[in-house]
C-alpha positions as CSV (number, residue, x, y, z in Angstrom):
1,X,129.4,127.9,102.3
2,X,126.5,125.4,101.5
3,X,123.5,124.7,103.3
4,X,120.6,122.4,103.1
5,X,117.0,124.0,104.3
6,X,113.7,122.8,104.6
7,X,110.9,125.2,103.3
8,X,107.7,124.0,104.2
9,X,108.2,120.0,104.2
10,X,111.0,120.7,100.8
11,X,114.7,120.1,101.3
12,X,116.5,123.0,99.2
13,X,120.0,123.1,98.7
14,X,121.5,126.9,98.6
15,X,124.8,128.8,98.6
16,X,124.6,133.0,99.2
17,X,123.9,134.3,96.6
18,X,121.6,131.9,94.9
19,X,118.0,132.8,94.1
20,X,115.6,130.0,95.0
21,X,111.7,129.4,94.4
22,X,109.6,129.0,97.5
23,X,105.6,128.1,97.6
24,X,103.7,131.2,97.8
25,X,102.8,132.1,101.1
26,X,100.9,135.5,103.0
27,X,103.9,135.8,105.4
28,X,105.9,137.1,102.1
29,X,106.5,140.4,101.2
30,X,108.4,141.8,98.7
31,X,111.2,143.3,100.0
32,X,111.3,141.4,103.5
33,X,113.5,139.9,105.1
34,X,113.3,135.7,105.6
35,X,115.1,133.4,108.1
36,X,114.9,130.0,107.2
37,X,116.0,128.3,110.7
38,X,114.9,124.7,109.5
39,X,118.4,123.5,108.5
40,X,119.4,120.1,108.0
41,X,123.2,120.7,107.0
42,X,126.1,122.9,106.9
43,X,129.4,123.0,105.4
44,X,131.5,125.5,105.5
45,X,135.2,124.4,103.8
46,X,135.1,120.8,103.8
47,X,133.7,120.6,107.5
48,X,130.0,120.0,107.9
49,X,127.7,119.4,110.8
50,X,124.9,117.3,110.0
51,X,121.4,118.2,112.2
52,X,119.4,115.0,113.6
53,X,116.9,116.4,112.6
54,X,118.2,119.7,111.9
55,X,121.6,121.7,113.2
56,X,121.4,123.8,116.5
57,X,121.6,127.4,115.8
58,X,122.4,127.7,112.2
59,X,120.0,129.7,109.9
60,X,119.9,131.3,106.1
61,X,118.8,134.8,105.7
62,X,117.6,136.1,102.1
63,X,115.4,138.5,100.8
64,X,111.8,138.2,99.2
65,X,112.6,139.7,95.7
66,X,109.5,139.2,93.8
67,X,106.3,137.0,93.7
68,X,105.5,134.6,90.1
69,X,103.9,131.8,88.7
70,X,105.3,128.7,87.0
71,X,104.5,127.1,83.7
72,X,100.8,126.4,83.0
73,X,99.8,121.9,83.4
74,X,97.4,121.0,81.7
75,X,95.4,118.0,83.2
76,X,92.4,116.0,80.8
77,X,90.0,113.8,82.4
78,X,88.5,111.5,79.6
79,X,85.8,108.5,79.9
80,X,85.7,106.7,76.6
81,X,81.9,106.0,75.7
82,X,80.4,108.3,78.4
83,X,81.1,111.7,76.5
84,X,83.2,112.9,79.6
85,X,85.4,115.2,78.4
86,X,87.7,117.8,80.8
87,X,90.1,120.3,80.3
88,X,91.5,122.2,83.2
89,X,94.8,124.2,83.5
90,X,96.7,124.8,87.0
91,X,99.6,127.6,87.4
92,X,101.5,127.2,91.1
93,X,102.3,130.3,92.7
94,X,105.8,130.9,93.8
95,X,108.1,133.4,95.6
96,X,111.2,134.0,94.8
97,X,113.9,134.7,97.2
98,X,117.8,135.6,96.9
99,X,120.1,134.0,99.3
100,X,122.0,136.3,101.6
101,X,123.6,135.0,104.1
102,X,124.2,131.3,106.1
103,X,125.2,131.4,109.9
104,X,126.1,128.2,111.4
């Protein structure tokens, strides 16, 4: 079964069992339980139903596993001749969440 979901305005393509990166958010815990009932398709088999905008009672279950941060950017802001010179470093926060189940 194959699903496509939309986590906070991004579409992410899962199957059960896979392990997927969402933002961060305070509605996470590790451990909990999360129903993702934003679904834009289903297919199950060959057959899939296609939501306009997203599919009538289908929904994908997983489990919050842990919570982690991706690769460190680096981002320069640089004037030439005006001795502006900035180095500043950003590292996203992410969640991590295994794929259980996908009703529809």
């Amino acid at each position: 079964m194959f699903a496509v979901i939309n986590d906070r305005s991004r579409q992410i393509a899962v199957r059960s069992g896979d392990e997927i990166l969402c933002d961060l958010g305070s509605d996470f815990e590790v451990g909990s339980k999360v129903t993702f009932d934003r679904v834009h398709l289903v297919s199950n088999e060959g057959a899939a139903q296609i939501g306009k905008p997203f599919v009538e009672g289908a929904s994908v279950t997983g489990e919050v596993i842990r919570d982690e941060r991706g690769p460190k950017l680096i981002v320069y802001h640089f004037k030439r001749r005006k001795n502006i010179r900035r180095k500043r470093g950003h590292r996203q926060g992410y969640t991590r969440v295994r794929i259980d189940s996908i009703q529809g």
